[in-house]
Z-matrix of the N, CA and C atoms (Angstrom, degrees):
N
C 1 1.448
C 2 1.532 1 107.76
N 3 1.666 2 116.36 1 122.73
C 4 1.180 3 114.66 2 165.51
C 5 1.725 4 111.97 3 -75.26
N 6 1.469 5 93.14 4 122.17
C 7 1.505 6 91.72 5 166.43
C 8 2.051 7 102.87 6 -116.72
N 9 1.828 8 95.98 7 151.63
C 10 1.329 9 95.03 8 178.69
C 11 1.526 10 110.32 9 -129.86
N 12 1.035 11 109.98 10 170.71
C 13 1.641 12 103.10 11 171.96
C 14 1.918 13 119.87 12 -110.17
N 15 0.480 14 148.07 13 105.70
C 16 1.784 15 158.48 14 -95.62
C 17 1.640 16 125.61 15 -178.92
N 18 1.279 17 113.72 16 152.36
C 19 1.183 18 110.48 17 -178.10
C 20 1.835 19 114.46 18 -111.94
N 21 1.476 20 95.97 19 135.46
C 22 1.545 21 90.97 20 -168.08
C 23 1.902 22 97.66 21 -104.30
N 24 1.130 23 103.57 22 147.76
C 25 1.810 24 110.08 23 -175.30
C 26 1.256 25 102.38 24 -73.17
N 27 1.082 26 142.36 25 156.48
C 28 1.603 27 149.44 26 159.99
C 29 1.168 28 122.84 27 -158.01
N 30 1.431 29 153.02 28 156.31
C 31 1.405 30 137.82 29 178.06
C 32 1.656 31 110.98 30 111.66
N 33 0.912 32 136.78 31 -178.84
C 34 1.547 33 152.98 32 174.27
C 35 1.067 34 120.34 33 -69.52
N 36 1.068 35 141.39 34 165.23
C 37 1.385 36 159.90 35 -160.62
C 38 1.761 37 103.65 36 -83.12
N 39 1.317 38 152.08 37 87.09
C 40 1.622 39 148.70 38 179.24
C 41 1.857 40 95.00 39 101.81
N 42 1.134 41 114.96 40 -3.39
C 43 1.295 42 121.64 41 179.03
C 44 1.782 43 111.02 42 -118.54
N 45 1.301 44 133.50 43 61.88
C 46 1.464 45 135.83 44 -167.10
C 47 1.585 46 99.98 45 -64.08
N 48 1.254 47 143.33 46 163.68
C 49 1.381 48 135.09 47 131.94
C 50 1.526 49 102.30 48 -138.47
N 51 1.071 50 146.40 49 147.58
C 52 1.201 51 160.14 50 -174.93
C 53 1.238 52 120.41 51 -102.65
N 54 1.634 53 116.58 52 155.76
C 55 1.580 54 128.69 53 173.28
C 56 1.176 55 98.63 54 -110.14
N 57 1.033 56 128.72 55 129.62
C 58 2.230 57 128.73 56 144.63
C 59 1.257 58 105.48 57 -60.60
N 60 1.106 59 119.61 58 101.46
C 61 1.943 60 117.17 59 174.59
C 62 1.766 61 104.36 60 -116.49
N 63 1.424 62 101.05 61 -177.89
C 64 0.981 63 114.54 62 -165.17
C 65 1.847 64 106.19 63 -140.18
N 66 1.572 65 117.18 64 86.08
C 67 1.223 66 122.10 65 -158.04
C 68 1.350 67 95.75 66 -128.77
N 69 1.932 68 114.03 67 174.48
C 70 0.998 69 134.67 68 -172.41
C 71 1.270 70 100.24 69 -108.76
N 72 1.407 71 94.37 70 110.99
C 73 1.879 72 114.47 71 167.63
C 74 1.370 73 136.96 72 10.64
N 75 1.967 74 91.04 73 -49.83
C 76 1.388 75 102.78 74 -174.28
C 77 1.436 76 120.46 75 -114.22
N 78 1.430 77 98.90 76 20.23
C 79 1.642 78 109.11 77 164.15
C 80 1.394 79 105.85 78 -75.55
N 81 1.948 80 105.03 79 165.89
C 82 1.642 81 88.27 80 156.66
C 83 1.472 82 121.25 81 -86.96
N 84 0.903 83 110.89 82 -151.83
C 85 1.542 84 147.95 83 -169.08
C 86 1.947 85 99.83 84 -57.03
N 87 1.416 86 92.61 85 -77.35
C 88 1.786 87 77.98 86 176.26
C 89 1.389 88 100.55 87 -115.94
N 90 1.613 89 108.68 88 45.75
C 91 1.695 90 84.74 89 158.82
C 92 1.436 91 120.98 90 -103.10
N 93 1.436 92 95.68 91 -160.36
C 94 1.906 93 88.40 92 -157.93
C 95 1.398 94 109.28 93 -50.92
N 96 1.286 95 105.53 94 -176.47
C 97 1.528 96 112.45 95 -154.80
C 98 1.593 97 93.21 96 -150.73
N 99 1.678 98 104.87 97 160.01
C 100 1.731 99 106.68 98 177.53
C 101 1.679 100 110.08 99 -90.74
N 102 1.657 101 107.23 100 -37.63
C 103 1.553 102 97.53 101 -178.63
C 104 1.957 103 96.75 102 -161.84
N 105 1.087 104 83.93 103 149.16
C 106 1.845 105 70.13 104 -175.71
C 107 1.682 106 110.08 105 -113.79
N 108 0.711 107 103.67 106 113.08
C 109 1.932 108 117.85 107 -174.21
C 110 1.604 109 116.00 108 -83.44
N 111 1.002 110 145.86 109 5.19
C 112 1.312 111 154.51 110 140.20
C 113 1.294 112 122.86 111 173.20
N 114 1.729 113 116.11 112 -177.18
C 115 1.531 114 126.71 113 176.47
C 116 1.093 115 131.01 114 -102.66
N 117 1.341 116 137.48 115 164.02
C 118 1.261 117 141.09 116 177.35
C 119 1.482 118 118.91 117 -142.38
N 120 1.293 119 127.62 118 127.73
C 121 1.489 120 124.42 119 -169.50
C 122 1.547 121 107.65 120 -135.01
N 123 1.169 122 117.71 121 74.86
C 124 1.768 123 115.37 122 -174.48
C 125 1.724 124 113.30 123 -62.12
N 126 1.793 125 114.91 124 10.61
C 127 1.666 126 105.65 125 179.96
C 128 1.317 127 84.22 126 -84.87
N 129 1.158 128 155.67 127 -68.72
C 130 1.152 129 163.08 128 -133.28
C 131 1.507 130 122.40 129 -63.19
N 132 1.442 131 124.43 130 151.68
C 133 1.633 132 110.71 131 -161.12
C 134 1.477 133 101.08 132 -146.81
N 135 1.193 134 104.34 133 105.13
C 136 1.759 135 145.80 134 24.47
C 137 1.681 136 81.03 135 -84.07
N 138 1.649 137 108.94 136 156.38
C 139 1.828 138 111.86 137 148.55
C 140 1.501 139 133.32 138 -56.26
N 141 1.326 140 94.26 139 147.21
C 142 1.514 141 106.90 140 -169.31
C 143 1.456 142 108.39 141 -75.91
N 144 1.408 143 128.38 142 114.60
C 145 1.668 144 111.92 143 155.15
C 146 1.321 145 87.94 144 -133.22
N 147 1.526 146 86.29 145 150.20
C 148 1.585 147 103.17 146 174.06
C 149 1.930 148 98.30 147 -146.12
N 150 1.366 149 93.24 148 111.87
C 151 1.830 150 104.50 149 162.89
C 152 1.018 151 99.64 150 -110.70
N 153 1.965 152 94.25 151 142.36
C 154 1.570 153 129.71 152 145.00
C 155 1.435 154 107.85 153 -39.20
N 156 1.017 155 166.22 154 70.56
C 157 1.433 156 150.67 155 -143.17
C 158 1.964 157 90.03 156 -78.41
N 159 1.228 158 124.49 157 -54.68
C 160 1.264 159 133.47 158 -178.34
C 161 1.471 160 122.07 159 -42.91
N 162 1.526 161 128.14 160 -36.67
C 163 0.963 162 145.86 161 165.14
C 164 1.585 163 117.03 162 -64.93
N 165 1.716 164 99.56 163 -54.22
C 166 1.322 165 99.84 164 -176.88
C 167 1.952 166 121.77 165 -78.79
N 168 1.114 167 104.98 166 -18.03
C 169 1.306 168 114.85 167 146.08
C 170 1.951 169 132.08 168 -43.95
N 171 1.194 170 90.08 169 -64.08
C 172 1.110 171 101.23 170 179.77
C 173 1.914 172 119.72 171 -63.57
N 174 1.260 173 104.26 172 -33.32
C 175 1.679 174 129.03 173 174.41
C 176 1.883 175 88.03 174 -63.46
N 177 1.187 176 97.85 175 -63.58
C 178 1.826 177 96.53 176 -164.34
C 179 1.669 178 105.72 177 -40.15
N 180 1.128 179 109.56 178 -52.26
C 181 1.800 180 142.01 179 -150.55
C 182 1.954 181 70.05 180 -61.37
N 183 1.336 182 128.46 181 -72.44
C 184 1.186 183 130.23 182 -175.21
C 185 1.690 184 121.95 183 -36.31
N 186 1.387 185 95.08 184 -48.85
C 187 1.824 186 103.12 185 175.79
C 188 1.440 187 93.65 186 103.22
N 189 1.413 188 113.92 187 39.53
C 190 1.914 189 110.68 188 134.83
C 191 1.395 190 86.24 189 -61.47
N 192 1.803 191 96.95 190 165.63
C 193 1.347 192 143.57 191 148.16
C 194 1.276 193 120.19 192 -107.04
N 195 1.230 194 108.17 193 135.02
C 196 1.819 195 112.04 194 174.48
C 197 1.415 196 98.39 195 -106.39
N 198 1.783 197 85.07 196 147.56
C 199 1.581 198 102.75 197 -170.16
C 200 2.124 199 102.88 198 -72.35
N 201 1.121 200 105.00 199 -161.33
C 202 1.754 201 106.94 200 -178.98
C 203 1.226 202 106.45 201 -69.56
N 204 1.739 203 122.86 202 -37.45
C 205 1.373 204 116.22 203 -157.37
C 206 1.453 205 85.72 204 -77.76
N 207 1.411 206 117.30 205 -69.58
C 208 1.283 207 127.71 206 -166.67
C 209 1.158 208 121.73 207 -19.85
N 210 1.906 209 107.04 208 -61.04
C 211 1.603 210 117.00 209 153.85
C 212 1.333 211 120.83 210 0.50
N 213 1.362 212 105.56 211 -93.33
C 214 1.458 213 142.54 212 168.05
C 215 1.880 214 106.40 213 -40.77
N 216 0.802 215 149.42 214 -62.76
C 217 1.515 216 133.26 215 139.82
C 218 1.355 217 127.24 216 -8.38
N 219 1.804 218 102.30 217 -46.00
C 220 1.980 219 100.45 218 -144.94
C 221 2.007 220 83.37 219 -99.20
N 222 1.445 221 119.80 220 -8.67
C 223 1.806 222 134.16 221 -172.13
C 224 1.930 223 92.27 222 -84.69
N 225 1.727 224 103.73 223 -47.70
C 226 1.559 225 87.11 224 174.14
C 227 0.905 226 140.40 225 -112.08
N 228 1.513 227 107.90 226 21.63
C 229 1.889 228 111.51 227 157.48
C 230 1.638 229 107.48 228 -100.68
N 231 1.157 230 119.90 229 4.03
C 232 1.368 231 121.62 230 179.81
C 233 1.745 232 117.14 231 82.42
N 234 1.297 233 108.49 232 14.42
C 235 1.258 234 111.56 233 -172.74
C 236 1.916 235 118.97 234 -81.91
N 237 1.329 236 102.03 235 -10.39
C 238 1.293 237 118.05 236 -163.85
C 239 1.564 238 103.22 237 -97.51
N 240 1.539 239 97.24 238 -40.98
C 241 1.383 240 99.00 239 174.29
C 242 1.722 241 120.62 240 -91.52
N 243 1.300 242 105.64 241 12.82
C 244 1.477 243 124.28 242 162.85
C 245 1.543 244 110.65 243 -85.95
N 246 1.246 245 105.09 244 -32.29
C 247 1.484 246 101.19 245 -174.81
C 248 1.363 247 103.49 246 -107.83
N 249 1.362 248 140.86 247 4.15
C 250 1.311 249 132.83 248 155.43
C 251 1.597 250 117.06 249 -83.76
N 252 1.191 251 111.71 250 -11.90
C 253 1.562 252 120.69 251 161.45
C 254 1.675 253 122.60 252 109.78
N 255 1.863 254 85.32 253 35.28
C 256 1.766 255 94.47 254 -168.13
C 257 1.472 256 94.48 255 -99.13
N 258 1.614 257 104.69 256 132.96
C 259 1.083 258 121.03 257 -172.57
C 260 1.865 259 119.69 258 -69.25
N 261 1.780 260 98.73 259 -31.68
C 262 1.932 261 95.96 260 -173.59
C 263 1.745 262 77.73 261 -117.74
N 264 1.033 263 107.02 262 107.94
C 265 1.788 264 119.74 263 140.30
C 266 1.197 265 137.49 264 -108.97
N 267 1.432 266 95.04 265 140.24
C 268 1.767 267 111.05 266 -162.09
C 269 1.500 268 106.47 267 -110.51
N 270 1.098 269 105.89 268 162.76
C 271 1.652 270 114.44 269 -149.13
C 272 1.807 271 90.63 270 -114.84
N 273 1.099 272 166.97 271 124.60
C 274 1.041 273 144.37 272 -80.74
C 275 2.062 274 93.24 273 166.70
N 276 1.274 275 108.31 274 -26.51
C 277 1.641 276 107.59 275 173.64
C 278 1.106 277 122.95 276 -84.44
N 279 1.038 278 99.58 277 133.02
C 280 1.568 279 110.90 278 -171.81
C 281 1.930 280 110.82 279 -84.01
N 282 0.928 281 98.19 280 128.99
C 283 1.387 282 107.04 281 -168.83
C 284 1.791 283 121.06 282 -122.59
N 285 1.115 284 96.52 283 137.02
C 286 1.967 285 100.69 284 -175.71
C 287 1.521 286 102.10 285 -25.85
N 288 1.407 287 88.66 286 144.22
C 289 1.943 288 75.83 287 157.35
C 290 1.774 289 123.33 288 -101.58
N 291 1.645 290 97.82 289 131.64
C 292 1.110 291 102.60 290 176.87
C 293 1.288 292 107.36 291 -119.76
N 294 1.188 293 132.06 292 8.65
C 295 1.464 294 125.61 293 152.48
C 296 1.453 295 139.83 294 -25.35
N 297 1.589 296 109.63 295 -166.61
C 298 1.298 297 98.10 296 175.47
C 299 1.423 298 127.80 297 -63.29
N 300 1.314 299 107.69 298 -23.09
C 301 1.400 300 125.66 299 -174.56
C 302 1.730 301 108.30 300 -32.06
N 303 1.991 302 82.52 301 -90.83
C 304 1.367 303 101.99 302 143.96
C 305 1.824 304 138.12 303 2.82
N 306 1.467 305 92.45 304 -78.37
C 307 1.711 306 106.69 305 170.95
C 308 1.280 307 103.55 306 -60.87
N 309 1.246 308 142.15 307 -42.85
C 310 1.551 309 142.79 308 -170.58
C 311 1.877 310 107.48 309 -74.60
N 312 1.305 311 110.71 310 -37.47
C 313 1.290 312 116.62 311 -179.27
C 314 1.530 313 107.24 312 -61.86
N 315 1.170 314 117.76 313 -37.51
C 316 1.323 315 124.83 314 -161.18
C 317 1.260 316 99.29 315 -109.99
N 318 1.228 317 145.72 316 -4.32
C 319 1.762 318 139.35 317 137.79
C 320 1.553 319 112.62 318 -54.81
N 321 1.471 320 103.59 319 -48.59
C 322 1.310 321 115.43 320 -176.93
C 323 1.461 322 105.26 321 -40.88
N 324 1.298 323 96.90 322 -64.39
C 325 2.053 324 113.45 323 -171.19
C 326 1.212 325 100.63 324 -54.99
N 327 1.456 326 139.12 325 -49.78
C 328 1.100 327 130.61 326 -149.70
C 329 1.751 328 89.57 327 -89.19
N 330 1.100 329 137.86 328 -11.48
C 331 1.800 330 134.21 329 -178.71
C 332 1.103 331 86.55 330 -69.23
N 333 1.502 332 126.46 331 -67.45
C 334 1.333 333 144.05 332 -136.09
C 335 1.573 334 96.53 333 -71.70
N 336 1.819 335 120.87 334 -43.15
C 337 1.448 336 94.92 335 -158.57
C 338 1.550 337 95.78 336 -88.51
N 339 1.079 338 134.76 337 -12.11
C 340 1.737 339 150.15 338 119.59
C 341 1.539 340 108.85 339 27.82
N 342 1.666 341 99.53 340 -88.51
C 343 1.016 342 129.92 341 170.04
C 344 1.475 343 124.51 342 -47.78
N 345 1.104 344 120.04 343 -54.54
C 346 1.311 345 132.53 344 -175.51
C 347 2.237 346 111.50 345 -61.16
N 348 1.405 347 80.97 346 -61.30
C 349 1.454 348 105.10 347 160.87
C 350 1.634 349 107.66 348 -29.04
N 351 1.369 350 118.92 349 -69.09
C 352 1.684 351 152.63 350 -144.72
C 353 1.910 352 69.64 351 -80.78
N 354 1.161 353 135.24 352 -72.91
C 355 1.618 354 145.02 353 -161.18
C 356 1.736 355 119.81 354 -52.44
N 357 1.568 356 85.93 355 -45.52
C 358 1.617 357 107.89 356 158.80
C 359 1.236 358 109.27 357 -31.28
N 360 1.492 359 105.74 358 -89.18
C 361 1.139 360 126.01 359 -158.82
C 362 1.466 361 118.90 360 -66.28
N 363 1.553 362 106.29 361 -33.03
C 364 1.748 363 95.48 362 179.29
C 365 1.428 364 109.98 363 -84.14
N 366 1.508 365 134.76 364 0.29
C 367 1.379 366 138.76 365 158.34
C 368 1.619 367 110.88 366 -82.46
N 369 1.484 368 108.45 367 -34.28
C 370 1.813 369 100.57 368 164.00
C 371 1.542 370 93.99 369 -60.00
N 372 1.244 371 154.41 370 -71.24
C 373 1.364 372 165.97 371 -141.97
C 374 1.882 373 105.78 372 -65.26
N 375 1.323 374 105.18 373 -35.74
C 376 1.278 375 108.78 374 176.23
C 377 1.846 376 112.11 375 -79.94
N 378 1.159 377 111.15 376 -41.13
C 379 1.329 378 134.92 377 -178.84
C 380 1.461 379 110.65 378 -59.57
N 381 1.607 380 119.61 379 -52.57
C 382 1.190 381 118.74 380 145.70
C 383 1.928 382 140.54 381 -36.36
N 384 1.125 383 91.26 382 -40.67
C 385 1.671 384 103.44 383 -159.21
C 386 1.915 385 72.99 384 -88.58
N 387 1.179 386 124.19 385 -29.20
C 388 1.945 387 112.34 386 -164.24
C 389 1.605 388 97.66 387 -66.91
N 390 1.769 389 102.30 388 -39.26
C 391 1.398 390 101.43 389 -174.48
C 392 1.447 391 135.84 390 -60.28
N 393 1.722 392 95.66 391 -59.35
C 394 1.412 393 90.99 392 155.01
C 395 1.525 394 137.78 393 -43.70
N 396 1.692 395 103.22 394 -56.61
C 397 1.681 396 102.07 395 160.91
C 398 1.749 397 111.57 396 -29.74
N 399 0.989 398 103.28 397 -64.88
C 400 1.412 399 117.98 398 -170.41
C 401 1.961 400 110.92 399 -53.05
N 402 1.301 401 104.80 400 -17.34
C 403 1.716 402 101.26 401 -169.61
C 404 1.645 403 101.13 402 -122.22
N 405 1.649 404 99.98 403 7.32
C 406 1.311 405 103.75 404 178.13
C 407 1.941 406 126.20 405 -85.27
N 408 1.684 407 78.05 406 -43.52
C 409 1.323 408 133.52 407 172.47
C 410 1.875 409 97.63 408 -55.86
N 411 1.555 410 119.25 409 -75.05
C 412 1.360 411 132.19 410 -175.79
C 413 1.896 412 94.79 411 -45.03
N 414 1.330 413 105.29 412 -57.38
C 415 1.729 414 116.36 413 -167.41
C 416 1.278 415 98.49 414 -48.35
N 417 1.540 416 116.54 415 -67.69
C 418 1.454 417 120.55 416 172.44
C 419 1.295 418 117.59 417 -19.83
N 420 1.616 419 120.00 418 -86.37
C 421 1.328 420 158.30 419 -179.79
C 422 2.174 421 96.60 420 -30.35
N 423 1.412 422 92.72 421 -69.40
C 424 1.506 423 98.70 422 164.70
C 425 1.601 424 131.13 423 -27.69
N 426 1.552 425 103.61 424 -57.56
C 427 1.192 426 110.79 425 -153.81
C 428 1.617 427 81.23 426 -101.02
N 429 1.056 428 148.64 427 4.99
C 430 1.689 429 152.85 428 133.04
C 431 1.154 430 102.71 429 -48.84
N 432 1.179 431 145.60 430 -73.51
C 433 1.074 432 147.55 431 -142.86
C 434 1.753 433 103.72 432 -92.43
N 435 0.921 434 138.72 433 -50.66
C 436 1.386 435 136.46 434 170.53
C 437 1.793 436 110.27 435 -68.24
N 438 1.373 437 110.30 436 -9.14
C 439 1.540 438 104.90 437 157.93
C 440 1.580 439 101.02 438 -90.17
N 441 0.907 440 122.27 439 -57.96
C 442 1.905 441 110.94 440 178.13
C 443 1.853 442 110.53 441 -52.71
N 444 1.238 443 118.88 442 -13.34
C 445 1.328 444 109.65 443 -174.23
C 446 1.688 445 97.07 444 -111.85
N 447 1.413 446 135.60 445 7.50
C 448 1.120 447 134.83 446 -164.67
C 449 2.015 448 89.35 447 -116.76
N 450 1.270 449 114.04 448 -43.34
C 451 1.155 450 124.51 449 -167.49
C 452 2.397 451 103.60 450 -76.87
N 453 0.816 452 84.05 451 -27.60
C 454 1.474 453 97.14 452 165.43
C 455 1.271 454 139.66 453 -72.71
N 456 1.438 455 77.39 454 -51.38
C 457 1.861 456 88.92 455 179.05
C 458 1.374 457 88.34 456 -108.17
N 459 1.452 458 128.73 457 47.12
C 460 1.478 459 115.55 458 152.73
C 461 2.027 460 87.80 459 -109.86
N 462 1.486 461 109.32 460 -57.25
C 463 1.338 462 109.98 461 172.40
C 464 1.467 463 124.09 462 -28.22
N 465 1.464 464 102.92 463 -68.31
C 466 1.549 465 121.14 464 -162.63
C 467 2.543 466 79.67 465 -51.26
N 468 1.189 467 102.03 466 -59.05
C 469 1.781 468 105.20 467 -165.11
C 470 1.107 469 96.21 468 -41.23
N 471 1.524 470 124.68 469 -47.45
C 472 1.680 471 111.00 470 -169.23
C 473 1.301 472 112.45 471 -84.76
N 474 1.280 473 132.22 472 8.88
C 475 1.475 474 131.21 473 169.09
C 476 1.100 475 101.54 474 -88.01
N 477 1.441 476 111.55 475 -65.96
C 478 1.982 477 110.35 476 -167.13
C 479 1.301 478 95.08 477 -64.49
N 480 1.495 479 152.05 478 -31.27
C 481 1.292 480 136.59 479 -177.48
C 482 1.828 481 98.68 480 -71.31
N 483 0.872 482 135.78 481 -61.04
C 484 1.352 483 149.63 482 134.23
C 485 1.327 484 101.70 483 19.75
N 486 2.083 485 116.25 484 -97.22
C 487 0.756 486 105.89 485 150.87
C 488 1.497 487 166.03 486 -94.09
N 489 1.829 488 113.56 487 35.84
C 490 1.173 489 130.56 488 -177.08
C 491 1.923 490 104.93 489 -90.16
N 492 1.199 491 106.70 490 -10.13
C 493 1.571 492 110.04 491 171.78
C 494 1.413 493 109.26 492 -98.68
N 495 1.211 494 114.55 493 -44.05
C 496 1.729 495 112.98 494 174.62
C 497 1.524 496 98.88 495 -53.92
N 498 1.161 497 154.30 496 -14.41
C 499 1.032 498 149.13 497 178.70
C 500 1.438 499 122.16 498 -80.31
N 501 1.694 500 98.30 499 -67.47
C 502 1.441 501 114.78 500 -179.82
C 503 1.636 502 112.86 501 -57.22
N 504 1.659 503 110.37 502 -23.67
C 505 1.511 504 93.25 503 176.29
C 506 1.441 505 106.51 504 -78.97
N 507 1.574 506 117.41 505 -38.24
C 508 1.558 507 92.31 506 -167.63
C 509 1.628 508 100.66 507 -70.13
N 510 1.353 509 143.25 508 4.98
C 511 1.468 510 135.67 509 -168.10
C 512 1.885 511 74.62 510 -86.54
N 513 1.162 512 118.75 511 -80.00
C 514 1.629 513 132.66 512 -172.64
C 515 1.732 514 101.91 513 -44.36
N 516 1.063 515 116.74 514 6.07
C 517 1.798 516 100.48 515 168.21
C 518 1.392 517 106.32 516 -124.61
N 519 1.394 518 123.12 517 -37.02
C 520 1.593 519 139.57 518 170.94
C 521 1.662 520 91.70 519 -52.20
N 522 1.239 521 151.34 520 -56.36
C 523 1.616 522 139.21 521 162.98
C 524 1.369 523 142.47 522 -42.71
N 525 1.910 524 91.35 523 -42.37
C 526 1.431 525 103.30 524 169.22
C 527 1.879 526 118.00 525 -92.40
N 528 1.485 527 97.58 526 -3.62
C 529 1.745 528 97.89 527 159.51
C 530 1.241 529 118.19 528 -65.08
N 531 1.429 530 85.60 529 -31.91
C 532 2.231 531 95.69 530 -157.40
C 533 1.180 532 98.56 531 -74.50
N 534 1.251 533 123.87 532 -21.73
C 535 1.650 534 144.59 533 -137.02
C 536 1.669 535 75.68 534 -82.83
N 537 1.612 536 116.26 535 -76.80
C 538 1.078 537 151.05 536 -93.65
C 539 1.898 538 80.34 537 -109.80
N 540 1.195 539 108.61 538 -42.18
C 541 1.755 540 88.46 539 -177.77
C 542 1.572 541 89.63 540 -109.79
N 543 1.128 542 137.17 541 34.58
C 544 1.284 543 126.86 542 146.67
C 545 1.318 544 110.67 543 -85.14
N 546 1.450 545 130.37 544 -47.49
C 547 1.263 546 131.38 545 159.12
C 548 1.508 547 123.24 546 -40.32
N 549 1.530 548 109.82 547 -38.71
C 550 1.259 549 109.81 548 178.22
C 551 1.379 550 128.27 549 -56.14
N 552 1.591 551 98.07 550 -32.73
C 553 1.495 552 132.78 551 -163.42
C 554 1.673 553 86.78 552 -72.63
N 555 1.302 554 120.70 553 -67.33
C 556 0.785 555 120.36 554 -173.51
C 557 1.805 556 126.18 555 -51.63
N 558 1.016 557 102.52 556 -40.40
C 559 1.814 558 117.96 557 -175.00
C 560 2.000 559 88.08 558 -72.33
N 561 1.084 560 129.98 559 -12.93
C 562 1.800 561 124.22 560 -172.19
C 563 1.548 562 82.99 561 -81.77
């Protein structure tokens, strides 16, 4: 039985992503398969491969064949030249960076939203202390002003009460004058 090592299609329609399998020659394309040893995703930037290296070792040691792409996979993870019997192999995929870079980018962010946070709050803190100032000030101002309007209209009350009786008596004596020699008039 020819067995090979191969790429199986999978994914959407303008969207391919691939399996690394491990099938018999004279299957097709995506039919069944004996064991599948990693993925491949060429939308992705850089592309995704990821080998079993352990598996695919062991398949080689057997006398699979890898197809062209595969080839070209097993040359740049160093797996090919592991199994041709090279002693220093180098791993050859290029991979996201997650380095320090990375780690520094994301200290950065996390200072920054830190900061912002820390800015928030001591301008909520300022905003507070304005208000109170601000309703302390009004309270003040308030209780000023309803003492000048309490002290006034206590005055102005005791004047017109003051003079609202100096009035009514001479209205209440100017009646009982008239009263008083009309009767007289009358008793002549």
């Amino acid at each position: 039985m020819a067995v090979r090592i191969r790429l199986k299609r999978i994914g959407k329609i303008h969207h391919p992503i691939y399996r690394v399998v491990v099938v018999d020659s004279r299957k097709k394309r995506d039919g069944r398969v004996i064991e599948e040893v990693g993925k491949y995703d060429p939308n992705q930037e850089p592309s995704l491969i990821e080998l079993n290296s352990e598996r695919i070792q062991y398949w080689l040691s057997v006398g699979a064949q890898p197809s062209d792409a595969v080839h070209r996979f097993l040359v740049l993870s160093g797996d090919w030249a592991t199994f041709k019997g090279a002693k220093v192999v180098e791993n050859r995929i290029k991979t996201k960076d997650t380095g320090e870079d990375v780690e520094a980018a994301i200290k950065a962010a996390d200072d920054a939203a830190e900061k912002a946070k820390a800015k928030r709050a001591e301008a909520e803190a300022k905003a507070k202390q304005e208000a109170e100032k601000a309703a302390a000030e009004e309270a003040k101002a308030a209780e000023a002003e309803q003492a000048s309007e309490d002290a006034p209209a206590e005055d102005t009350a005791e004047e017109k009460s003051a003079d609202a009786p100096a009035e009514e008596k001479p209205a209440a004596e100017a009646p009982a004058e008239e009263e008083k020699p009309t009767e007289e008039e009358k008793a002549e």
